[in-house]
N, C-alpha and C positions, 0 to 999 in steps of 0.2 A: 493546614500546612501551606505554607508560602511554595506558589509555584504551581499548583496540581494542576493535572491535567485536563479537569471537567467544567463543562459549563456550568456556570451557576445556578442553582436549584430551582430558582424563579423562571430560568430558561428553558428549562429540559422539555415542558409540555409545549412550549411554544417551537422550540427545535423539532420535538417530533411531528409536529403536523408539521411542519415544513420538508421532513422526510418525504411528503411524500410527492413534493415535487421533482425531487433527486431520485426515487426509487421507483422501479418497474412495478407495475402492480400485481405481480403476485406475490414482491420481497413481505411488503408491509403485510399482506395476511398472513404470510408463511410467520413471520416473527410474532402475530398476535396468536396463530393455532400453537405457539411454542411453551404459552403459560405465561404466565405472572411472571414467574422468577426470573426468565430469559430475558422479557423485555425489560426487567430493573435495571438487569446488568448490563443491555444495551444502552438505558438511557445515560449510563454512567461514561461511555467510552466516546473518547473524542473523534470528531471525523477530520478527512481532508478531504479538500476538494481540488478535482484535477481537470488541467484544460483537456477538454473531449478530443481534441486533435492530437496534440502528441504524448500527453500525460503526462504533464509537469505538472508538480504542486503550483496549485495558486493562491493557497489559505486553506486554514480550520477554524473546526468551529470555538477554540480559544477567543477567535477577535470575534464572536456571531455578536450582531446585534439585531437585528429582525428578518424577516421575510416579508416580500411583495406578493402574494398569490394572483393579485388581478395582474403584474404586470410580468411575473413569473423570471421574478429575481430573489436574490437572496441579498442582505447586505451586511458587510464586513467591516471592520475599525480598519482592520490593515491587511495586506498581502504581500505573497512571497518577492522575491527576487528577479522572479521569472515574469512577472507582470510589467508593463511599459506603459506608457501615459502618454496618449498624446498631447502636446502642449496645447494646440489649437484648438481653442474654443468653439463651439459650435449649438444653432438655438436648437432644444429637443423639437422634434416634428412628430412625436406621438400627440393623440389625442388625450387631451386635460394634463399637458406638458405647457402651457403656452408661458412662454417666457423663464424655462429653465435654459440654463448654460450649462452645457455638459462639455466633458473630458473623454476621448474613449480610452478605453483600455483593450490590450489587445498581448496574448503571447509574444515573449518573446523570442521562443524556440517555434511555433512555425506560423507565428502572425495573425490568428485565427482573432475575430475580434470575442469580447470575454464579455464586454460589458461598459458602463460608463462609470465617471464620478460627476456627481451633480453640484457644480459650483454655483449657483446663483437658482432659487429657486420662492417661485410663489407661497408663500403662510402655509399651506394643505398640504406640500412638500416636505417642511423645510426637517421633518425628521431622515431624506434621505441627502440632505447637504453633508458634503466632503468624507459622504464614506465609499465605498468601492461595492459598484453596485452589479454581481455577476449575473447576467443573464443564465437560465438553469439547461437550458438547450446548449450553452456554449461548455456546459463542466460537469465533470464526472464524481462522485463521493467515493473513498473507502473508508467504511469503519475502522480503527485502529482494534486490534483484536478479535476481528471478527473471521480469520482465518480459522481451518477445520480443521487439514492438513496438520502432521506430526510425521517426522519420520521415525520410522517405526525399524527395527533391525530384529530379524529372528534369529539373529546370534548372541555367545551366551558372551559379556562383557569380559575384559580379559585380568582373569585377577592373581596373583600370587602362585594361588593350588592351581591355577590352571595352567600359568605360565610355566611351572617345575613338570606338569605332566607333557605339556608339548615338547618342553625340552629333551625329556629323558625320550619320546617317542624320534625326536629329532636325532638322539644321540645314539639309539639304535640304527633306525635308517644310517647314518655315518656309516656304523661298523659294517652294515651289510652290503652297504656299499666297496667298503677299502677290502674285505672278501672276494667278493667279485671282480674287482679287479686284478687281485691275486691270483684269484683261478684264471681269469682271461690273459693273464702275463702268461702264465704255464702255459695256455692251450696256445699261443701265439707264439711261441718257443719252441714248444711239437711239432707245430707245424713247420716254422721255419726251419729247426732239424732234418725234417723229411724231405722237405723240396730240397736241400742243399744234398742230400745223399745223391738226389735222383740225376 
């Protein structure tokens, strides 16, 4: 199907060990004591990822193309809206960087930086040239679907039969109502008779 949602099949074992630079360490055991089945259907559900600061999308795994585990990045074809670029070039100053040209990236809702894009890069590099390279300490994941929560109502839904019974319980209360008030006309009547004798 044109469109779907999943990384590509060739992807999914390589996304999951990169899970688990994004996940706390007890998510990933907690999902492997879950069985087989669970984690199939993990492997099928797309993530995002969110800047750790104010938690704005900044991409999913739609554009994944690798992970850095030695440099503890992930990298991406594209990202959101909320991502900003700095223009100005700059040489990387990590070690076995020497002679990259990087770009930062950095939120645009509260500036935190995210990451780089690697414009100019040595042979041994060059598969992380001009893609969007999120530092995994600067951004947060949620799995799409991975919510527990349902809301749940111990009422009984409102149908037809039920709506004729509320009615007729509603149309009594009425009468016993315009009753009572009848009697309270009379007793309010009594009474003003009597004080008007007195």
């Amino acid at each position: 199907m044109a469109g779907a949602l999943y990384p590509p099949p060739g992807l999914v074992a390589e996304l999951n060990s990169s899970l688990s630079l994004l996940e706390a360490g007890g998510a990933q055991a907690g999902r492997q004591a879950g069985g087989e089945n669970a984690e199939e259907n993990a492997d099928l559900l797309p993530m995002v990822f969110l800047c750790a600061g104010c938690k704005r999308p900044v991409g999913d795994t739609l554009s994944w193309v690798t992970n850095d585990e030695e440099a503890g990045c992930i990298l991406l074809r594209c990202a959101t809206g909320s991502v900003s670029v700095d223009p100005e070039r700059k040489l990387s100053k990590r070690p076995g960087e020497c002679g990259c040209m990087i770009e930062t990236l950095f939120c645009s809702g509260c500036s935190m930086i995210l990451g780089n894009i690697y414009r100019c890069t040595p042979k041994h590099l060059d598969y992380k040239r001009d893609l969007f390279c999120f530092n995994v300490d600067s951004i947060e994941s949620y799995i799409l679907g991975s919510s527990e929560k349902q809301a749940v109502t111990d009422e009984e839904p409102l149908t037809l039969e039920s709506r004729a019974v509320l009615e007729e319980v509603l149309q009594r209360a009425e009468t016993v109502l315009k009753a009572l008030e009848t009697r309270l006309t009379a007793v309010e009547s009594s009474i003003a008779s009597l004080h008007n004798k007195d």
